[in-house]
Phi, psi and omega in degrees: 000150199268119188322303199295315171284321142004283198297317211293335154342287215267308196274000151317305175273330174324296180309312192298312188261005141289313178292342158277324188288341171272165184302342173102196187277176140315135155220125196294337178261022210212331175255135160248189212202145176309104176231024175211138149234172173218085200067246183235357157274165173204150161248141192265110151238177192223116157292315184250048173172198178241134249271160167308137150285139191314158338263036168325126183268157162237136185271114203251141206235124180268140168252123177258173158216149175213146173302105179273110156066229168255036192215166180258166154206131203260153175224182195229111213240123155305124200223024168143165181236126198262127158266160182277117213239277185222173006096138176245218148290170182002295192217045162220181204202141174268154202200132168257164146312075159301359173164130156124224157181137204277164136236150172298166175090335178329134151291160109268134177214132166331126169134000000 
């Protein structure tokens, strides 16, 4: 086997398993996004629906992107879990941190 089929090999699986361990694409109707953090508090909100109810756990989700060929693709890395606490405003929800850790702009999704 030829060092160039070797590398391309190697950077295939390399590839392959960042793209299993991330979360997949968005979905704007099924994900809210972090929009506060505090500490070990976050507040949640969902634009097109109303937020999870207590005692819902949430999955917080990072957005990367990785290089395909000459184009990006952005994906969603699990970077920590939130449970759903209380009821906010209109379509948000107060949430602690159960592992891991937030930043704002961060996704979420039920489950």
């Amino acid at each position: 086997m030829s060092m160039i089929s070797k590398r391309t090999l190697a950077a295939g699986a390399v590839l392959a398993g960042l793209l299993s361990n991330a979360a997949g694409a968005a979905d704007a109707y099924r994900d809210g996004w972090v929009s506060q953090v505090a500490a070990q508090q976050v507040q949640v909100c969902y634009p097109h629906g109303p937020a999870p109810l207590p005692p819902q756990a949430v999955q917080v989700l990072r957005p990367q992107f990785v290089v395909l060929g000459k184009g990006l693709r952005q994906t969603y890395l699990p970077v920590g879990r939130a449970r759903i606490e209380a009821p906010a405003e209109a379509s948000c929800a107060k949430a602690a941190l159960l592992e891991g850790e937030a930043r704002r702009g961060d996704h979420v999704r039920a489950g």
